[in-house]
C-alpha positions as CSV (number, residue, x, y, z in Angstrom):
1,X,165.5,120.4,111.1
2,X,165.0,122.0,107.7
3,X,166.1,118.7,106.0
4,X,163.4,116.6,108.2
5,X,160.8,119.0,107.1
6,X,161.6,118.9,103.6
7,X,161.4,114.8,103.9
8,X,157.8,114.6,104.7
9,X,155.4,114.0,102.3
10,X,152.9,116.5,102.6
11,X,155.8,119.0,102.6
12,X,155.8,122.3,100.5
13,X,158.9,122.8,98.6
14,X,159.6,125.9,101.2
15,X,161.2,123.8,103.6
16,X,164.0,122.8,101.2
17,X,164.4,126.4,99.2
18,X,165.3,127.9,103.0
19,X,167.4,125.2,103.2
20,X,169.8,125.7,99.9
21,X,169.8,129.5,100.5
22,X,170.6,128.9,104.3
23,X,174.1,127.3,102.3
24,X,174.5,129.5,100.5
25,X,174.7,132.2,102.9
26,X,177.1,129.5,105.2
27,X,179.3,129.8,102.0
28,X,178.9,126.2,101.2
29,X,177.0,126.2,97.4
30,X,177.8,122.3,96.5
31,X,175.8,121.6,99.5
32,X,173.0,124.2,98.0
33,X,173.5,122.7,94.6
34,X,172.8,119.3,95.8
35,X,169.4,120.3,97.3
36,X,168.5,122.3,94.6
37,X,168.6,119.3,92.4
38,X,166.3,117.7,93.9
39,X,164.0,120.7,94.2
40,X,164.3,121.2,90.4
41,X,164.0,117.6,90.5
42,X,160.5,117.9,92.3
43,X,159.4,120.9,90.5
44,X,160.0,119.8,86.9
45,X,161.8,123.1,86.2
46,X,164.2,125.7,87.3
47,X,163.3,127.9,90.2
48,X,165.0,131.0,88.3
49,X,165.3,133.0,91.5
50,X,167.0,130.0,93.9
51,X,169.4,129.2,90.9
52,X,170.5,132.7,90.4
53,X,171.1,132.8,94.7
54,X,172.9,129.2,93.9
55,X,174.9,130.1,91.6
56,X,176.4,133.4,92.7
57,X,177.5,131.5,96.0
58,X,179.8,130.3,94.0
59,X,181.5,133.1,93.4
60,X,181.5,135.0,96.9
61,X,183.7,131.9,98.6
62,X,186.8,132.5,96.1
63,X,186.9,136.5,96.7
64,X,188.8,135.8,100.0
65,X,190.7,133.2,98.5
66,X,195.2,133.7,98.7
67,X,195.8,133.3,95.2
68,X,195.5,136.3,92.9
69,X,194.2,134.9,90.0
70,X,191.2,132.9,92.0
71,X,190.2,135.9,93.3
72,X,190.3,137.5,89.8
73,X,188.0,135.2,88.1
74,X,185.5,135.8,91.2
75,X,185.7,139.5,90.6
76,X,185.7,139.2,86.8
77,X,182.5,136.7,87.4
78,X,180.9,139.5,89.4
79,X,181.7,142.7,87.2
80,X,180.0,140.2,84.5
81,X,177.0,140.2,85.9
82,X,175.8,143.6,85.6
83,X,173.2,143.6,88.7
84,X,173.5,145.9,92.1
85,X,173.0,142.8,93.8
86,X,176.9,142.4,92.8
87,X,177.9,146.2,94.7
88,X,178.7,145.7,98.7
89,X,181.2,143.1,97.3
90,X,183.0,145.2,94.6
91,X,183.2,147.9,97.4
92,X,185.0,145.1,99.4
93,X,187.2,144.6,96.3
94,X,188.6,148.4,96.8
95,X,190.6,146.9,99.9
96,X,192.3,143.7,97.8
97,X,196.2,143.6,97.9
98,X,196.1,143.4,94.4
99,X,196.0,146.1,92.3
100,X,194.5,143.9,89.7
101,X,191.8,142.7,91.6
102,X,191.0,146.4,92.4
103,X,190.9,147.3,89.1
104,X,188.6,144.5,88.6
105,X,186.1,145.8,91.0
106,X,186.5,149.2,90.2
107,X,185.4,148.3,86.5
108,X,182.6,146.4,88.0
109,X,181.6,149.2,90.0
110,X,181.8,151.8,87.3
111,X,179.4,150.1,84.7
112,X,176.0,150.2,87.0
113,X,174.8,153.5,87.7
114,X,174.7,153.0,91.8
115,X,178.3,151.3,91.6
116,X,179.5,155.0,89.8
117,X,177.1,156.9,93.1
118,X,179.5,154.9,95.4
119,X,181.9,156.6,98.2
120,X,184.2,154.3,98.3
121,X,184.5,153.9,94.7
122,X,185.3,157.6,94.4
123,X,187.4,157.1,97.4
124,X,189.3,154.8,95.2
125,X,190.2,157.7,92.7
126,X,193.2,158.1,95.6
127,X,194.3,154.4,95.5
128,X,198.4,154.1,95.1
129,X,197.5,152.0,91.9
130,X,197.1,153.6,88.5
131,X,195.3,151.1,86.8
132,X,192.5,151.4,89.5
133,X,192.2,155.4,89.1
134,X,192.3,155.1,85.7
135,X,188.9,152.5,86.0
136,X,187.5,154.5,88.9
137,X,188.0,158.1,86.3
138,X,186.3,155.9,83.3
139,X,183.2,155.3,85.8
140,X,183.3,158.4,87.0
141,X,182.9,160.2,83.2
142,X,180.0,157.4,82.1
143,X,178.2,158.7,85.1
144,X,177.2,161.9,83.7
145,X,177.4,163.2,87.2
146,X,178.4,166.6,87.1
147,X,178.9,167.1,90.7
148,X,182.3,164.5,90.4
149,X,183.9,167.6,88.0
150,X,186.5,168.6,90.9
151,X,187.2,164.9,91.8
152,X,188.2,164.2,88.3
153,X,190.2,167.9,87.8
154,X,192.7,167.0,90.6
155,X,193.7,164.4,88.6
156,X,194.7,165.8,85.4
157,X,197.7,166.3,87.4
158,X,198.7,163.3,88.4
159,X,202.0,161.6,87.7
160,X,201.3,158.8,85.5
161,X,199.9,159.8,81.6
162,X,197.5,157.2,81.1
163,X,195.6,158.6,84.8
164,X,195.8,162.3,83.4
165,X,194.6,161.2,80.2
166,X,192.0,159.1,81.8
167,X,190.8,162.2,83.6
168,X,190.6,164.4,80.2
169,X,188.1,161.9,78.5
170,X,186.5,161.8,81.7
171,X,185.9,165.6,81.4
172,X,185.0,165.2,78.0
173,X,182.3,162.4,79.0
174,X,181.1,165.1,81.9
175,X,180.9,167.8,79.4
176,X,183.9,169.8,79.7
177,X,185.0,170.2,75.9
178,X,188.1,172.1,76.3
179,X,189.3,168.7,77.5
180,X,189.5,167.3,74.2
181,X,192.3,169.2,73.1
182,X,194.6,167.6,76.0
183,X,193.9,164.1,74.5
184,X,194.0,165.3,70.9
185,X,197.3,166.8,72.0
186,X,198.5,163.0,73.7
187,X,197.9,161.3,70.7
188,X,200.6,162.5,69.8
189,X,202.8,162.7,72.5
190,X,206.6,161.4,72.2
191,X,205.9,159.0,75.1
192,X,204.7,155.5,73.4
193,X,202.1,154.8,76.6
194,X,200.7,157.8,76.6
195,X,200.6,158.1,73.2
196,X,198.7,154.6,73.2
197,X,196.2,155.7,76.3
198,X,195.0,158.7,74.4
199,X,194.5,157.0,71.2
200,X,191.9,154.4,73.3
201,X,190.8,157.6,75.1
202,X,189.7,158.7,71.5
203,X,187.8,155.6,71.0
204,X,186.2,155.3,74.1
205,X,184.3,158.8,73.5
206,X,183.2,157.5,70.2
207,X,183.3,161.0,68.4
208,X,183.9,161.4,65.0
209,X,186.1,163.8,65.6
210,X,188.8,161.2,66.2
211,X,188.8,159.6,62.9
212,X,191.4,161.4,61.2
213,X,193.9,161.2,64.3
214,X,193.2,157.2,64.8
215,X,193.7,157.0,60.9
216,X,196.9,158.4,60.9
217,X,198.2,156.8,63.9
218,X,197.6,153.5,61.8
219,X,201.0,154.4,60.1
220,X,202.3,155.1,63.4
221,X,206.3,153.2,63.8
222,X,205.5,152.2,67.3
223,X,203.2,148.8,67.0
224,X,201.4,149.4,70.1
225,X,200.2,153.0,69.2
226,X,199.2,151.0,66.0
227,X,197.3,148.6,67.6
228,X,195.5,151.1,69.8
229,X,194.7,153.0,67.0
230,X,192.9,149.9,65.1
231,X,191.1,149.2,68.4
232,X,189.8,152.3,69.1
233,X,188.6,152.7,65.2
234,X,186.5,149.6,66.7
235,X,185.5,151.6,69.3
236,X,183.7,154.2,67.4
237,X,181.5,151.7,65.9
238,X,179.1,153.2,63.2
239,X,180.6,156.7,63.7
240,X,183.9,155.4,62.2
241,X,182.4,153.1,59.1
242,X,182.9,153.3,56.0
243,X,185.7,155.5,56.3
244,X,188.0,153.4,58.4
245,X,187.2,150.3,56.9
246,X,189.7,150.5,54.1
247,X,192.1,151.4,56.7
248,X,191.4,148.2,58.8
249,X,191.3,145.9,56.2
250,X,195.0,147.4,55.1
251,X,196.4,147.1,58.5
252,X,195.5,143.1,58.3
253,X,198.5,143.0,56.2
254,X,200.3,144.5,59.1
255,X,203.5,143.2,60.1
256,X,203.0,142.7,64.3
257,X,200.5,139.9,65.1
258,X,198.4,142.0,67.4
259,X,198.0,144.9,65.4
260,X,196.5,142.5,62.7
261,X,194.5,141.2,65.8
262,X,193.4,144.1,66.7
263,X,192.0,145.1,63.2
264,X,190.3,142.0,62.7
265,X,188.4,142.6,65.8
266,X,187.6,146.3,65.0
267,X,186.6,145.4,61.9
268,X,183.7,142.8,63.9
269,X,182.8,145.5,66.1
270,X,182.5,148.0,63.1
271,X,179.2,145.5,61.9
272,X,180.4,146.3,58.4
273,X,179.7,142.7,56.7
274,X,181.9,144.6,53.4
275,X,184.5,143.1,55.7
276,X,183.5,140.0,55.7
277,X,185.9,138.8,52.4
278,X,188.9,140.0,53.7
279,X,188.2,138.5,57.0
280,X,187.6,135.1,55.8
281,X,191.3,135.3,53.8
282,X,192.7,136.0,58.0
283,X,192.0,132.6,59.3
284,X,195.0,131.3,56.7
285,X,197.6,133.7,58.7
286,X,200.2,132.2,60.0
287,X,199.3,133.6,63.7
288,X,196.9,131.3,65.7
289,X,196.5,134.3,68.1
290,X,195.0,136.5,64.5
291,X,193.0,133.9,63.2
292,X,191.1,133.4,66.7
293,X,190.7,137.4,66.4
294,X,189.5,137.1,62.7
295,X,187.3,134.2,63.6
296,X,185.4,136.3,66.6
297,X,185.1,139.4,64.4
298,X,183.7,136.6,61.4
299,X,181.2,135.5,64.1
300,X,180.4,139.0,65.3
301,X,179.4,139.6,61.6
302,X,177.2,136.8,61.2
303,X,179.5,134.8,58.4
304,X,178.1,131.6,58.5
305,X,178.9,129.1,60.8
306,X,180.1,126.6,58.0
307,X,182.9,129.4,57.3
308,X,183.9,129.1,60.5
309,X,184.2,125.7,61.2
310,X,187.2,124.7,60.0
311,X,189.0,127.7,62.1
312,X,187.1,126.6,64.9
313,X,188.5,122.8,64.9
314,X,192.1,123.3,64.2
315,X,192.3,126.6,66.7
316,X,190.5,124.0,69.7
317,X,193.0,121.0,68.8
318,X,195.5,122.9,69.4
319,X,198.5,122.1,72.0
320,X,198.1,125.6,73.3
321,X,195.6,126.5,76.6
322,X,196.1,129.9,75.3
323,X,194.9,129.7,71.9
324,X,192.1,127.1,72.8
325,X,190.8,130.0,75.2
326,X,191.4,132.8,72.9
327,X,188.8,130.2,70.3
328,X,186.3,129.9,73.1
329,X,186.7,133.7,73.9
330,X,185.7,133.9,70.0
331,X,182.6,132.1,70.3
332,X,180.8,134.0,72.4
333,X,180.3,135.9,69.5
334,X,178.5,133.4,68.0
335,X,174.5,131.9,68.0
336,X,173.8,129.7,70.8
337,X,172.9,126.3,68.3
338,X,176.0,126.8,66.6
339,X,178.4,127.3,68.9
340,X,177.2,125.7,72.3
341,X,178.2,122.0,71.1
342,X,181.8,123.2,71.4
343,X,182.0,125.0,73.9
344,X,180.5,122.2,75.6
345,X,183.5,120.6,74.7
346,X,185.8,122.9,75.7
347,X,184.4,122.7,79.5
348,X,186.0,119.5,79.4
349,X,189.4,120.7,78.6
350,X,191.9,119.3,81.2
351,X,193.0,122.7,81.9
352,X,191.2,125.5,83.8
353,X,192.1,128.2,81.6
354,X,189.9,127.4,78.0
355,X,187.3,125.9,80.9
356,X,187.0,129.4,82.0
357,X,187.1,130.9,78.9
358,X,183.9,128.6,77.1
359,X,181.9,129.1,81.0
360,X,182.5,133.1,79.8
361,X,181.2,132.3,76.2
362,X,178.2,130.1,77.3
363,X,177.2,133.3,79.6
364,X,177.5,135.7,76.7
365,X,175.5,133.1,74.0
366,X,172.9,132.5,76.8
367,X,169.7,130.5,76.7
368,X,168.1,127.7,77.8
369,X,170.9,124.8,76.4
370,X,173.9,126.8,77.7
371,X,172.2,127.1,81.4
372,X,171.9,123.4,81.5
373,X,175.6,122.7,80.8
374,X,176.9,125.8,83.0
375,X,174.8,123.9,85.7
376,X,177.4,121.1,85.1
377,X,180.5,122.8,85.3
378,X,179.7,124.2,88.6
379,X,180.7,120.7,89.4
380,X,184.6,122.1,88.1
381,X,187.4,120.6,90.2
382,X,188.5,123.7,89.7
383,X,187.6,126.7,92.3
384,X,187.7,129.4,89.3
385,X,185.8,127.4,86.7
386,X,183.2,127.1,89.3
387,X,183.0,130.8,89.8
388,X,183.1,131.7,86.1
389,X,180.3,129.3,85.5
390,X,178.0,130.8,88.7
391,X,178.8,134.0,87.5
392,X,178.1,132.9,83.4
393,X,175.0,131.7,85.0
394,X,173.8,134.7,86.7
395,X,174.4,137.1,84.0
396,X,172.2,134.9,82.0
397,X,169.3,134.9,84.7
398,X,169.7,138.5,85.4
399,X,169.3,139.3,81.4
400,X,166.4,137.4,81.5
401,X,165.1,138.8,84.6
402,X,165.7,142.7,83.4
403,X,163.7,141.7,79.8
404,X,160.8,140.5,81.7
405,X,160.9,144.2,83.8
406,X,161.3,145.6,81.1
């Protein structure tokens, strides 16, 4: 009935918008994608609004899908888009079988302020899964809600480390300072997880206060306690430059791959471009895994693009899915009109997983040129590129959407 209406001349465009969102909510978006190409079609432009309904029904289908890592990207695809539209189906998330996917939506719930207000995300501080208490205690300290203090204090007892630990930088976070000794304390505790969980812990609060523990764990003989020490140094940002900078720059020379890794990305995140020479000497390791590290924390630093280049080519030839992702990961530090060519590229990858990865990027570069080529890839033979692509989509609509309110 909607489609005859739609078909006659004198019709308003009305006809057919109630007919793409009437697919989506039948959980059928190719069919809504179809008509709304023909209502851009008519209009001679995007209907913002319709394309950001379009494209997140291409998420919601996959979230009941059987395979774990389908339903991941959907999740990851909604905690990405930072709206409260996303909410009644991260709660659902809570209920996954996977503990993954519950982690997933309890990150997603724990970055938006009504997500954190959530019963059944604080409900979710009891699931059997320590990764998900772990997120739900991270959301719970961001929310500055005092009120969760006795939630979060039952927890400091709990029987894995990283959870109590979680729960001391969550008291931290709430105001509770005495906390801070019991994660100063972990950093240096003889167990190499917990050990690593409070050294992030430290990051995470972003308090100067850490820098001389994170510096010394840099020396650490466990490589992991290493490598969480570099990130976190990341992790504190301005409050950590200049002084951990020479320390970065010395663990490039480390001997573990991901440590190196890990200090080429802190050094990015630190926005020192001091950095920059020592960085540009990384894309020669020997590790494709540390140069596409080197070459996002490059990008994140606003070397120029012609430094980059070369990385860029060899690490997206590669044979590896993994390392081509890891490069389109990298880009998504990078400006739109130098980076969206390739990634272009790399959504025509024959396998999903550096699809996924440049649909992710394109979200994070944004603009105009990057929502035109998402458009495409919702066309993915693949159910998870399609979802990382609505979801890439969205974020960029609901960015643009919160400037204009803003």
């Amino acid at each position: 009935m909607l489609d005859q209406l739609a078909k006659e001349e004198s019709a308003t465009p009305e006809p057919l918008r109630l007919k793409i969102k009437t697919f989506v909510r039948l959980g059928r978006p190719a069919d809504a994608l179809k008509d709304y190409e023909r209502l851009e079609a008519r209009l001679g432009r995007d209907d913002e609004p319709l394309l950001r309904e379009v494209a997140v029904g291409f998420i919601t289908p996959v979230l009941k899908d059987m395979r774990e890592q389908i339903r991941g990207a959907g999740y990851t695809a909604l905690k990405e888009l930072n709206s409260d539209e996303a909410i009644p189906y991260l709660e659902d998330g809570l209920s996954d079988g996977s503990g993954l996917v519950r982690t997933l939506a309890a990150e997603g719930l724990g970055r938006l302020k009504a997500g954190q207000r959530s019963a059944r995300f604080h409900k979710a501080a009891e699931d059997q899964a320590a990764m998900v208490r772990a997120a739900v205690l991270k959301g719970l300290g961001r929310s500055g809600d005092r009120s969760a203090i006795p939630l979060v204090e039952k927890l400091l007892a709990d029987e894995q480390p990283t959870v109590r630990v979680a729960a001391s930088g969550a008291l931290v976070m709430l105001g509770r300072a005495e906390a801070w000794d019991r994660i100063s304390a972990a950093a240096g505790a003889p167990n190499p997880e917990e050990r690593g969980a409070a050294l992030r812990m430290l990051g995470d609060l972003r308090d100067r206060r850490a820098l001389p523990i994170l510096l010394h764990a840099l020396s650490d003989t466990q490589p992991s306690s290493r490598g969480a020490a570099a990130t976190a140094l990341g992790d504190l940002g301005d409050r950590g430059l200049p002084e951990a900078a020479p320390a970065l720059i010395n663990a490039l020379n480390d001997p573990i791959p991901a440590v190196r890794a890990s200090a080429a990305v802190s050094l990015g995140e630190g926005g020192s471009t001091d950095s920059i020479p020592a960085l540009k000497k990384m894309l020669a390791d020997v590790n494709p895994a540390v140069r596409a590290a080197t070459l996002s924390a490059l990008l994140r630093l606003g070397a120029p693009y012609s430094d980059c280049a070369g990385a860029i080519r060899d690490l997206t030839g590669m044979t590896d899915p993994g390392i081509r992702a890891a490069a389109a990961k990298a880009m998504g530090n990078g400006g739109e009109k130098d980076v969206v060519g390739t990634l272009q590229l790399l959504l025509g990858d024959p396998l999903p997983r550096p699809r996924i990865a440049a649909a992710r990027s394109l979200g994070q570069v944004g603009g105009k040129e990057a929502l035109a080529i998402l458009k495409r890839a919702l066309r993915d033979q693949d159910d998870a590129v399609r979802a990382t692509a609505g979801g890439a989509i969205g974020r960029i609509l609901f960015s643009t959407k919160t400037r204009i309110t803003n």
